[in-house]
C-alpha positions as CSV (number, residue, x, y, z in Angstrom):
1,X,59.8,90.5,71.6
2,X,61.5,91.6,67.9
3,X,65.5,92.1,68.4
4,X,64.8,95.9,67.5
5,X,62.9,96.1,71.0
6,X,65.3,94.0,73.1
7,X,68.2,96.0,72.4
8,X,66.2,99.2,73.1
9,X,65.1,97.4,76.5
10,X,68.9,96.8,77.2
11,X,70.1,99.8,76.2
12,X,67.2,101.6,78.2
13,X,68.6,99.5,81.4
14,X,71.9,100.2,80.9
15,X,71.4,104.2,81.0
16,X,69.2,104.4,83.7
17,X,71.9,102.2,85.6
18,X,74.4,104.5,84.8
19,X,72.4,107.7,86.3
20,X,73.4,111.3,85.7
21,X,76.9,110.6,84.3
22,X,77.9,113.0,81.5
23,X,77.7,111.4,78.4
24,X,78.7,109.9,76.3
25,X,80.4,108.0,78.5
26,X,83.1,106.0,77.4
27,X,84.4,102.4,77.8
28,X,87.4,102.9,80.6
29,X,88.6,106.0,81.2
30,X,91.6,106.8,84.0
31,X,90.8,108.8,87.5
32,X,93.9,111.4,87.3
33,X,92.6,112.3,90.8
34,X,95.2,111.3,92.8
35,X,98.9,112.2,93.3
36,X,99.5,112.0,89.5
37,X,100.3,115.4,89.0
38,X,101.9,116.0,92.2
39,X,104.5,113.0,91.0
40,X,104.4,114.3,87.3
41,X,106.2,117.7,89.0
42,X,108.7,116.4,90.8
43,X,110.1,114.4,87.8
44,X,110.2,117.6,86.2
45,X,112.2,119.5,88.9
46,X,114.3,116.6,89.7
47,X,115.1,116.7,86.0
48,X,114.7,112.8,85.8
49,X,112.1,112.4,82.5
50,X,113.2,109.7,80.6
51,X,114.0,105.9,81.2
52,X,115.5,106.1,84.7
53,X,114.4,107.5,88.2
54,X,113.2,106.9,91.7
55,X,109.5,106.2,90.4
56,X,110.2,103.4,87.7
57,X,112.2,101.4,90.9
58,X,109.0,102.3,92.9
59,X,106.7,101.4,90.4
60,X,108.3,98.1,90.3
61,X,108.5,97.7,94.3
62,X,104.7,98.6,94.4
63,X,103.9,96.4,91.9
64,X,105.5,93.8,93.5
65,X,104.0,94.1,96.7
66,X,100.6,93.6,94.8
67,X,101.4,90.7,93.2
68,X,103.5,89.0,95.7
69,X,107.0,88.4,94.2
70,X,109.9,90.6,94.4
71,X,110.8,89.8,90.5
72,X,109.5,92.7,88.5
73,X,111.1,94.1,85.2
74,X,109.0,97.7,84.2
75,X,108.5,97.9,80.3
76,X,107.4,100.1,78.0
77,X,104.3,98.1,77.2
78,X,102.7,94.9,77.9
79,X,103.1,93.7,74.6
80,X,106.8,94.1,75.4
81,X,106.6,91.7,78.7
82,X,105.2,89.4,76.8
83,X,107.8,89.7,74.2
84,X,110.5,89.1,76.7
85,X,108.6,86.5,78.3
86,X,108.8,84.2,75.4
87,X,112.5,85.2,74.9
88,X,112.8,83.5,78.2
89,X,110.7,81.1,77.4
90,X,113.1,79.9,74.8
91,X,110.6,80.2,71.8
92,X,112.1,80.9,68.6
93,X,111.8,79.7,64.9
94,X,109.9,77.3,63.7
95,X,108.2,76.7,67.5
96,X,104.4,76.9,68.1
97,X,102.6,78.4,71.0
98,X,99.5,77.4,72.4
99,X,97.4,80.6,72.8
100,X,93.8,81.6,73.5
101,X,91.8,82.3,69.3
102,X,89.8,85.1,71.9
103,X,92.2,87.3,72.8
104,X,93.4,90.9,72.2
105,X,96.0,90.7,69.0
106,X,98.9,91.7,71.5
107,X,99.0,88.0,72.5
108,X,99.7,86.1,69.1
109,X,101.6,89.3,67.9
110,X,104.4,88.8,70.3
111,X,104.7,85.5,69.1
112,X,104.9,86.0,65.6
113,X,108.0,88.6,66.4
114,X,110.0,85.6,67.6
115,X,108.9,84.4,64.2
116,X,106.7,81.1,65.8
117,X,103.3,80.3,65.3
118,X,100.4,80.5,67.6
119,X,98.1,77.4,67.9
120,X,95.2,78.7,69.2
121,X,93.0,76.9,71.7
122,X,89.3,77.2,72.7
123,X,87.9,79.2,75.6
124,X,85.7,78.1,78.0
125,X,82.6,79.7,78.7
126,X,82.3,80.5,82.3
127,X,85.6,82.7,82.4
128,X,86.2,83.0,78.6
129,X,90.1,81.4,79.3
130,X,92.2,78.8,77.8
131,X,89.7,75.4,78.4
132,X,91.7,73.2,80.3
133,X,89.3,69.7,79.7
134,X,89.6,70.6,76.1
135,X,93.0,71.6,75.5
136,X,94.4,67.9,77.8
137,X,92.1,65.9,75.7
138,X,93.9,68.2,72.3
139,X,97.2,68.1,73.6
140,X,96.9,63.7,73.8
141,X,95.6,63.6,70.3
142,X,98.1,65.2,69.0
143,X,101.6,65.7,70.7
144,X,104.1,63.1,70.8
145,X,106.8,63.4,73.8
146,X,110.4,63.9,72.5
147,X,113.7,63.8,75.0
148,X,110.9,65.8,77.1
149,X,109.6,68.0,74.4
150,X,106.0,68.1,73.3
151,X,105.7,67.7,69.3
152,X,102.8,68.6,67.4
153,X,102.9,65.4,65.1
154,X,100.9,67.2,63.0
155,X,102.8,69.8,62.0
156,X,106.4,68.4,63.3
157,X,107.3,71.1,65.2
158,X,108.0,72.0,69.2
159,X,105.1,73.4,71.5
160,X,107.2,75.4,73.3
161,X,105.1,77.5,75.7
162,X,101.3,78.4,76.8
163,X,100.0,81.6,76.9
164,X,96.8,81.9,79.2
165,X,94.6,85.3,79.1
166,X,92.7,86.2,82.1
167,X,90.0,87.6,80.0
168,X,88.3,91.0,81.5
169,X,90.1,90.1,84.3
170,X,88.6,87.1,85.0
171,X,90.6,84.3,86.1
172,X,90.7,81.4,83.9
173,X,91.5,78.0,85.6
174,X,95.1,78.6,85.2
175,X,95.8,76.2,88.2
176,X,94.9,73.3,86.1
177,X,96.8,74.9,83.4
178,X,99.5,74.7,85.7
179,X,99.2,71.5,85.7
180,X,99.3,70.8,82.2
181,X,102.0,72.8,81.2
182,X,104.0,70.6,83.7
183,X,102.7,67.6,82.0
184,X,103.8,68.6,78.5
185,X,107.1,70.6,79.6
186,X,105.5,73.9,78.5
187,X,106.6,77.1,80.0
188,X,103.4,79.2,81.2
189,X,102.8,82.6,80.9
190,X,100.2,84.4,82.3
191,X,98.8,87.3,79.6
192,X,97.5,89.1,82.8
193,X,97.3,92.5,80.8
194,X,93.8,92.9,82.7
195,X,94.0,91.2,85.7
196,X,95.9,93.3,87.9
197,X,94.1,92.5,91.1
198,X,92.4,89.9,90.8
199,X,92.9,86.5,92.0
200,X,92.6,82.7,91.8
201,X,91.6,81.3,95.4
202,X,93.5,83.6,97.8
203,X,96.1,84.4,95.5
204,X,97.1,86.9,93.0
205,X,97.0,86.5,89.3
206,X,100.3,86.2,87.5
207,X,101.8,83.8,90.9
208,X,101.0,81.2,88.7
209,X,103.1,81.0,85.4
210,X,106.6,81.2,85.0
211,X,106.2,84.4,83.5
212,X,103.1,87.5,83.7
213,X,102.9,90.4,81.9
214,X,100.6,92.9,82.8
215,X,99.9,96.2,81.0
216,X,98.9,100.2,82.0
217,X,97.8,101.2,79.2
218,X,95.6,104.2,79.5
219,X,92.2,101.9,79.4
220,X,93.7,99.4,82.3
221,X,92.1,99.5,86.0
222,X,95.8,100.9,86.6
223,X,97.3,103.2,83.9
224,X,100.6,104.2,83.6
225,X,99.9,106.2,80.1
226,X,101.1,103.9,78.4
227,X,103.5,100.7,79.8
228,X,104.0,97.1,81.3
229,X,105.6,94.9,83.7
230,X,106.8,91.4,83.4
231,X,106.7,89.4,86.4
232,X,109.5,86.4,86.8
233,X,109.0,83.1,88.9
234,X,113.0,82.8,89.1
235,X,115.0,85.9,89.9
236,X,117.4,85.0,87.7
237,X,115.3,84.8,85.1
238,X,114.2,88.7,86.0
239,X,117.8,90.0,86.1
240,X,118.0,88.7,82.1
241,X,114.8,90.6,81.0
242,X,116.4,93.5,83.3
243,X,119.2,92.9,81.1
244,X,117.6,91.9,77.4
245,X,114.8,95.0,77.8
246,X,117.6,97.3,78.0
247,X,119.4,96.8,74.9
248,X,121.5,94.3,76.5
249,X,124.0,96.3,77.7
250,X,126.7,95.9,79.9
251,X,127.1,97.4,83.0
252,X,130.1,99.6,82.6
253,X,130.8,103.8,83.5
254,X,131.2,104.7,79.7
255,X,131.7,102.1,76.9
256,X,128.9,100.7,75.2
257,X,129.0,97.2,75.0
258,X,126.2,94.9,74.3
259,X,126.4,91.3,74.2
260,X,123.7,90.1,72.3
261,X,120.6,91.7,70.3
262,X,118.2,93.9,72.9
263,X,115.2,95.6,73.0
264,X,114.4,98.9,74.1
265,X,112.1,98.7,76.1
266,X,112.2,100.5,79.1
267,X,109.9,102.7,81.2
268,X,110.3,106.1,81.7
269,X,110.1,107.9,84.9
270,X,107.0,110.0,83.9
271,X,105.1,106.7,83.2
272,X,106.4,105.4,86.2
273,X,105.1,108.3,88.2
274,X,101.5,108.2,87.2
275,X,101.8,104.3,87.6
276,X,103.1,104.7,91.2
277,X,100.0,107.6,92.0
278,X,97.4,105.3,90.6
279,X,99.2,101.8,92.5
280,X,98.6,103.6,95.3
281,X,95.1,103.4,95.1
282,X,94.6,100.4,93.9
283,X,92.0,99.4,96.4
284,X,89.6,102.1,96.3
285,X,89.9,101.4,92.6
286,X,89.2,97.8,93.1
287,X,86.2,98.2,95.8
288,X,84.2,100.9,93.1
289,X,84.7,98.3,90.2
290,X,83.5,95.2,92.1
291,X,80.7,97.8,93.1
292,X,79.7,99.1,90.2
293,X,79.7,95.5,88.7
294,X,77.4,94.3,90.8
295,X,74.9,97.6,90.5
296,X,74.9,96.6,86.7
297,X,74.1,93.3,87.0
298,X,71.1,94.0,89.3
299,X,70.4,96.1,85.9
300,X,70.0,93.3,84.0
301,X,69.3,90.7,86.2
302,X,65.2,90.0,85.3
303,X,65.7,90.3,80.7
304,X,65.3,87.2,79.2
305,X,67.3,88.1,76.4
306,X,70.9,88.8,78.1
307,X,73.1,87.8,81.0
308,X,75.7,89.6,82.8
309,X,78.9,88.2,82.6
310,X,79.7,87.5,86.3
311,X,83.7,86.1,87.8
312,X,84.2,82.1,88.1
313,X,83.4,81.0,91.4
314,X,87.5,79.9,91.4
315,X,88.3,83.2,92.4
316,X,87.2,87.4,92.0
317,X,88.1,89.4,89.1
318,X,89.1,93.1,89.1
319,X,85.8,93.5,86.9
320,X,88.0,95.4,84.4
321,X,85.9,96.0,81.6
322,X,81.9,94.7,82.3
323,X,80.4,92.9,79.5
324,X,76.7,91.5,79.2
325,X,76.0,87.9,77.2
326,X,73.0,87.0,74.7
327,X,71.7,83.8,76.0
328,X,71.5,82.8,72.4
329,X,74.6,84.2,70.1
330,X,73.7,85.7,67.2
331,X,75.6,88.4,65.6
332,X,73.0,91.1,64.5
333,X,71.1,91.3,67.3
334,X,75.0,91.9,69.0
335,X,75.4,94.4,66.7
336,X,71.7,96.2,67.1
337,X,72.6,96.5,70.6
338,X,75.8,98.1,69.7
339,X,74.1,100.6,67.8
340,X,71.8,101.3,70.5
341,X,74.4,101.7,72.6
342,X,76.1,104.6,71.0
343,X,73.0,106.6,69.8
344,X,72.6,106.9,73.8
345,X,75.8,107.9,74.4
346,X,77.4,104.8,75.5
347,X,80.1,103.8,73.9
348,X,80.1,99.8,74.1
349,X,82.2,97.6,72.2
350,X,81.9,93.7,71.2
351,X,84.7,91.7,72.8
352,X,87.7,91.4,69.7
353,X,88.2,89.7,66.3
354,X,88.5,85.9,67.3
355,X,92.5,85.6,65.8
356,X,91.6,82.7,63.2
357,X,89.5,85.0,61.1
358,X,92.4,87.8,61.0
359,X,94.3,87.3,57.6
360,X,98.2,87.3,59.3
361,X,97.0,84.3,61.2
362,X,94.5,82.9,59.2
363,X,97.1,79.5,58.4
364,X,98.0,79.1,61.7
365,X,97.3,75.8,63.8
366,X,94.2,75.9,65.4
367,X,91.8,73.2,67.6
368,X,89.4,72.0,64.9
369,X,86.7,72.9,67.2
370,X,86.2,76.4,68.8
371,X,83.0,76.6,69.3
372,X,82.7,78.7,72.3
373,X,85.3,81.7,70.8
374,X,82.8,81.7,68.3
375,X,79.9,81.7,70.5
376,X,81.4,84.5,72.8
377,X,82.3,86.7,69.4
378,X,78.6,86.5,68.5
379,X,77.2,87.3,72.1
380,X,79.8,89.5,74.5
381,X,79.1,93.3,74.0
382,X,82.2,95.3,76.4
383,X,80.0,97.8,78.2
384,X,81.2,101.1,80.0
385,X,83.6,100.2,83.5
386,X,85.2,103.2,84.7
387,X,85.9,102.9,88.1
388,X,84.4,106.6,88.6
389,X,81.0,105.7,87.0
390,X,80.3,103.9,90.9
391,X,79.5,107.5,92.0
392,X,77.2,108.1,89.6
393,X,75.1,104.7,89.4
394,X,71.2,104.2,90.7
395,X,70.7,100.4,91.4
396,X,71.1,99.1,94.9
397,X,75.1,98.7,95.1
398,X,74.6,95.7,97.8
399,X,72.2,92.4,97.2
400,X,72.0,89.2,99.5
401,X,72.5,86.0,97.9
402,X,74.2,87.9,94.3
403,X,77.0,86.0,92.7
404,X,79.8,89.3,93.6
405,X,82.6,88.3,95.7
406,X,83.5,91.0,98.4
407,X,87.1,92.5,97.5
């Protein structure tokens, strides 16, 4: 079979799977179709627009209650938690920071704005997160231990902190990450922009780092319109992003005093009310991706050409965004079915820019071998996820024996 005619046979799977939804039909959108506007209003006639109000100490209670820790800090964006998050970390000048090369840019951005350099790590292919067997046998080759502090001896300067993505909102194996941050003295922070919901065994991603950010951007399971939340370990260390995302200033009933440099970074209420609306229905949300998931991979379940990319069997993902896999990588026939894709009216997307071939960070420290980012780069193709497309979808929603894990 040419590559011409398996992307037209993919393609031709995907649209029938997707039934009589209008197209085009895009990657993620939101479902407004809750309390939203209800919410929206009675910011509006309580007067309470801007970066204070019940709903942003709601959002954060809610948010909470999902994860499972009381330490929430609401943000304007994720890229903002995970700003404060290495803050807290202590990462600054001259530090490195291990990070995932497949990742969105987000990640290494907010550690070049405390002016360190990522060192990015291969993924691993089953949940496209931070390798665990490869970075431990990295991290020994190269890292000396100093007064506690892990040393690239390579480059002379501190590792400071790992960053591990749940990818789609699949968990990576962040429990033996765990475990290796410990090892090296590493603080860990969960880049859990995608993962709201899903888990690791029983428990909730971003339970497991020291620090999580998570993000509701308009294209997340959960949007706020735009924001992000930063979840703490310690609450001490919450009541200091409390305190650093506000511009650092002191509590006081006129004066302006800060008392050191601060961010502004703060929710507003409006965000917070179309986060707290869409928290509320998290589940239903959850239940129609899982579903939806599975109805596309009984799609593509019998081509020879192409997998769908199911959750480790360490835990269940949110299914955030679906993506199928060519069994072989090869970047034109990616691309063939990306063009495909869009002459039918789905918009599809390949999975992002590895961050070693983007010029800001093309010097930066990097495993000499990263094989599988390049690998998923030239295979992954992001296909459309909206929770709302369940209604609409044709295949059999329930299988015996399929890989899904219930919700």
């Amino acid at each position: 079979m040419s590559a011409q005619a398996s992307a037209s046979d993919i393609v031709a799977r995907l649209d029938a799977a997707y039934g009589d939804a209008p197209r085009p039909i895009a990657l993620h959108e939101p479902d407004l179709s809750g309390r939203e506007a209800e919410y929206l209003k009675a910011c509006v006639d309580e007067g309470w627009v801007s970066t204070g109000g019940r709903f942003v100490t709601r959002f954060g209670e809610l948010l909470g209650e999902v994860i499972g820790t009381p330490n929430i800090v609401p943000t304007s964006t994720g890229t903002a938690a995970l700003h404060a998050a290495l803050i807290l970390a202590g990462v600054g000048p001259g530090d490195e920071v291990l990070c995932p090369s497949l990742t969105f840019v987000a990640t290494a951005n907010a550690i070049a704005y405390q002016h360190a350099s990522p060192h990015f790590i291969d993924c691993e292919p089953n949940s496209l997160g931070v390798d665990p067997k490869k970075l431990e046998a990295y991290l020994a080759s190269i890292c000396d231990m100093e007064a506690g502090v892990a040393v690239n001896r390579m480059t002379g300067r501190p590792l400071r902190a790992l960053i591990a993505v749940h990818v789609f909102g699949h968990p990576c194996d962040i429990r033996a990450l765990r475990r290796i941050a410990d090892a090296y003295g590493l603080a860990l922070i969960e880049d859990a922009a995608e993962a709201l919901g899903s888990r690791s065994g029983d428990t909730p991603l971003g339970r497991f780092g020291d620090f999580a950010a998570f993000s509701f951007n308009g294209n997340k399971i959960v949007t706020a319109g735009a924001g992000g939340a930063l979840a703490c370990r310690r609450e001490e260390d919450a009541a200091r992003a409390t305190h650093l995302t506000t511009t650092a200033k002191q509590p006081h009933k006129w004066a302006f005093e800060h008392d050191e440099v601060g961010y502004n970074y703060r929710l507003s209420n409006l965000n917070a009310a179309i986060g707290v609306a869409q928290l509320e229905r998290l589940d239903s949300q959850l239940a129609d991706k899982r579903a939806l998931a599975d109805t596309l991979r009984i799609a593509l379940s019998d081509l020879p050409d192409v997998e769908f990319f199911a959750e480790p069997e360490r835990g269940a993902s949110n299914y955030w965004l679906n993506a199928l896999r060519l069994k072989t990588p090869d970047l034109q026939v990616r691309d063939q079915i990306l063009d495909a894709a869009h002459a039918s009216g789905l918009l599809c997307r390949p999975v992002w820019t590895p961050m070693h071939h983007l010029p800001m960070f093309s010097d930066a420290p990097r495993m000499p071998d990263l094989a599988e980012t390049e690998a998923a780069h030239a295979a992954l193709v992001n296909i459309p996820s909206s929770a709302a497309l369940n209604a609409h979808a044709v295949a059999p929603k329930r299988v015996v024996n399929h890989t899904l894990m219930q919700p």
